[in-house]
Structure formats: structure tokens, C-alpha cells
C-alpha positions as a Markdown table, in Angstrom:
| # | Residue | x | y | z |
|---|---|---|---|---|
| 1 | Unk | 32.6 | -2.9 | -45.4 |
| 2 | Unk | 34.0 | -0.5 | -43.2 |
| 3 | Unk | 37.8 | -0.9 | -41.1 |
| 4 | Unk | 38.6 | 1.5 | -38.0 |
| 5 | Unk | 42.3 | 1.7 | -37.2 |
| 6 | Unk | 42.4 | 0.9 | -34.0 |
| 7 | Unk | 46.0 | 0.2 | -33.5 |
| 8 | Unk | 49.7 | 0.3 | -34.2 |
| 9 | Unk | 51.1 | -3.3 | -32.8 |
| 10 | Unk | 54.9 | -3.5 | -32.0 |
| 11 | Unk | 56.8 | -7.2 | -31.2 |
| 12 | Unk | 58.1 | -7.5 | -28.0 |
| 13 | Unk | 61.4 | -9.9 | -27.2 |
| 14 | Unk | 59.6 | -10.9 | -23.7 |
| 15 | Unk | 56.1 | -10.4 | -21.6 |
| 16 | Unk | 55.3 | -7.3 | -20.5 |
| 17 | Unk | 53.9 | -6.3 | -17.4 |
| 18 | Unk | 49.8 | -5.6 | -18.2 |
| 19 | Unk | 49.9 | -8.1 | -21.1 |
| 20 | Unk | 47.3 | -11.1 | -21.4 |
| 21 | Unk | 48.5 | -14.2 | -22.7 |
| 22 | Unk | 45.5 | -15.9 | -24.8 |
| 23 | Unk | 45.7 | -19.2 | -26.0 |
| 24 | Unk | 43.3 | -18.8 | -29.1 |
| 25 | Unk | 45.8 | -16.3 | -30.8 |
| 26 | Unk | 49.2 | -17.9 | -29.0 |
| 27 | Unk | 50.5 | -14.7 | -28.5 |
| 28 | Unk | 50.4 | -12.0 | -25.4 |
| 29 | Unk | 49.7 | -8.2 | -25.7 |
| 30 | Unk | 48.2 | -5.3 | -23.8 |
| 31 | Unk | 44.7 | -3.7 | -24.5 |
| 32 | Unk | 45.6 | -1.0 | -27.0 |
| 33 | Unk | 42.5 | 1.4 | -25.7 |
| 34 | Unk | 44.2 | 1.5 | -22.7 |
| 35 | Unk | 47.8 | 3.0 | -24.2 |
| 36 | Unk | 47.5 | 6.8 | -24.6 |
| 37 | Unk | 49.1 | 5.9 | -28.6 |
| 38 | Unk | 46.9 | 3.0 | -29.3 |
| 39 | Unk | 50.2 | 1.0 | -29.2 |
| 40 | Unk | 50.4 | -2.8 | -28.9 |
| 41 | Unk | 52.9 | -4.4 | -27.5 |
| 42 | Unk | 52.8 | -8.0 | -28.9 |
| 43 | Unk | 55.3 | -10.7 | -27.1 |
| 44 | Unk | 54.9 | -14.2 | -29.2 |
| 45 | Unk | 56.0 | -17.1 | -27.1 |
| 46 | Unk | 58.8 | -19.7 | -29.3 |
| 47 | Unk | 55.6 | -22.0 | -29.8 |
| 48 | Unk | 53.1 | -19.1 | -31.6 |
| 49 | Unk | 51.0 | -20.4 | -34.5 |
| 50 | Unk | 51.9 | -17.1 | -36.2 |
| 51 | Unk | 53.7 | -17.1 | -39.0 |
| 52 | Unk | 57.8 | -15.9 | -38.5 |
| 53 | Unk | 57.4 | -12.5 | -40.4 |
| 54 | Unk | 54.4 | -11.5 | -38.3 |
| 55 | Unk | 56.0 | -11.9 | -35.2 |
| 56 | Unk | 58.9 | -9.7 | -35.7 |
| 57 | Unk | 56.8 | -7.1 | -38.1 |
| 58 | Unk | 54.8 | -4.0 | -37.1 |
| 59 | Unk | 51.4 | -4.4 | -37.8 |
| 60 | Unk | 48.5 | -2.0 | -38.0 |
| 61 | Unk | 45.2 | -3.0 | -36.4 |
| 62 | Unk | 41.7 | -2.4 | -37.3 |
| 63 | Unk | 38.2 | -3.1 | -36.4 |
| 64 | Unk | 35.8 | -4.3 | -39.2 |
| 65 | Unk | 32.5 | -4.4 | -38.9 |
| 66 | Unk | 32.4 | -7.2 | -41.8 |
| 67 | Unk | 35.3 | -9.5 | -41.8 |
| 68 | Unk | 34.1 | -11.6 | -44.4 |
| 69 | Unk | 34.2 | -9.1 | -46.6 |
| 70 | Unk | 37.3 | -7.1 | -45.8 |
| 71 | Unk | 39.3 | -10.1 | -46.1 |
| 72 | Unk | 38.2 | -10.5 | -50.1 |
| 73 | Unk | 40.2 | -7.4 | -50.4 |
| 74 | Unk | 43.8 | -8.3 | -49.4 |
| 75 | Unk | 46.8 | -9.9 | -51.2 |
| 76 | Unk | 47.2 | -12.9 | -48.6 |
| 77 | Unk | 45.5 | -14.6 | -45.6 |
| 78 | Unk | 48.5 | -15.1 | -43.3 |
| 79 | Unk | 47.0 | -16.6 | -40.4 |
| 80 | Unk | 43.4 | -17.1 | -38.9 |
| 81 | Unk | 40.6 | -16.1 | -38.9 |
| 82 | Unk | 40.9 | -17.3 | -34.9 |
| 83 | Unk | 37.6 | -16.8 | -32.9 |
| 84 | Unk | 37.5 | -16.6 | -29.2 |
| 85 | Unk | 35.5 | -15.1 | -26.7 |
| 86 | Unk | 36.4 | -11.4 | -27.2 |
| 87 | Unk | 35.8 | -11.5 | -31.4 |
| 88 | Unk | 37.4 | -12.5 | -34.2 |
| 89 | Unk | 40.9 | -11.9 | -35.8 |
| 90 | Unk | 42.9 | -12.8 | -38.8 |
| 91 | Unk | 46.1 | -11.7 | -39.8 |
| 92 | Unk | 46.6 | -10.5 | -43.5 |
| 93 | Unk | 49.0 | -8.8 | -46.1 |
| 94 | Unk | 48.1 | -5.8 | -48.2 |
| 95 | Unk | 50.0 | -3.8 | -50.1 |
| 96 | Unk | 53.4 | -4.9 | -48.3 |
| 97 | Unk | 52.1 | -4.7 | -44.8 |
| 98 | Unk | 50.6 | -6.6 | -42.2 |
| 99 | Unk | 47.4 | -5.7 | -40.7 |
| 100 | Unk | 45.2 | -7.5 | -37.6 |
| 101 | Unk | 41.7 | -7.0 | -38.8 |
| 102 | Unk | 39.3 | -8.1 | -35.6 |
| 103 | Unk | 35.6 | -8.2 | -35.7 |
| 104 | Unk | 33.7 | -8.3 | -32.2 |
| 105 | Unk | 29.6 | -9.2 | -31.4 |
| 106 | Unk | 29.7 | -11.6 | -34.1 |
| 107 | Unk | 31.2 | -15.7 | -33.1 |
């Protein structure tokens, strides 16, 4: 049970240009290994499955190379875990804030 950060993710009112829109997650962003900060810019379209507060909250990102695990050790499962193509993701709560945690190679 290990987490990388990988990235700070920021709400965006509209699309940005560079951002992919995928359907799995409802929700547009830009590849955060291509941002010199590791910033993502997240825009959430009016019909998002995401929950309100994690649309308009800053959220940290990480990489975990066991998901299963990782997500025993948070306060609150707030949305997924969504697969797609690219990985895994599921948006939790711990300790007050909201973190992505993705898991890729593994469907």
C-alpha cells in the first residue's frame, strides 16, 4: 500500500484548451505530467456524476499501486471507483480533504 502524489487538481468554471473530456469520469481535465506544477485543471460539465463538493473543491491526486487497499484507509468513498481504459479512479475524503486516488495496469 503505497500512494504517489501525483497532483494538485483545481475546478475550472469552463473547458480549457488541452483538456480531454472522458465520459467514464464525466468530467474534462488536462494531463497533469504535462503542467510544469503537476496542476489539474478539472472543468465538470452541469451533468457530472460527481458529487457537488468535489466539483468546486481542490483535490490532491495520487497514484496507488493498490487501490483496494488504500481505499480501507479513508473516512468516505465519495464517488467511484470508475474504470476506463487509462486505469482506475475513485474519489475519497480523508481527514477533511478530497483526494483522486488512480491505479493504472490493473482493469
Amino acid at each position: 500500500m503505497a500512494l504517489e502524489l501525483w497532483y494538485v487538481g483545481f475546478p475550472v468554471p469552463e473547458q480549457m484548451p488541452g483538456m480531454v473530456y472522458s465520459p467514464e469520469w464525466g468530467m474534462a481535465a488536462n494531463n497533469p505530467d504535462q503542467d510544469k506544477f503537476h496542476f489539474q485543471y478539472m472543468y465538470y460539465p452541469p451533468d457530472s456524476p460527481y458529487p457537488p463538493e468535489a466539483r468546486t473543491t481542490t483535490a490532491i491526486g495520487y497514484k496507488s499501486d493498490d487501490l483496494e487497499a488504500d481505499m480501507k484507509d479513508v473516512d468516505e468513498i465519495g464517488y467511484g471507483p470508475v474504470k476506463a481504459s487509462s486505469g482506475t479512479m475513485v474519489v475519497v475524503r480523508k481527514n477533511g480533504l478530497i483526494l483522486h486516488y488512480w491505479q493504472f495496469g490493473r482493469r
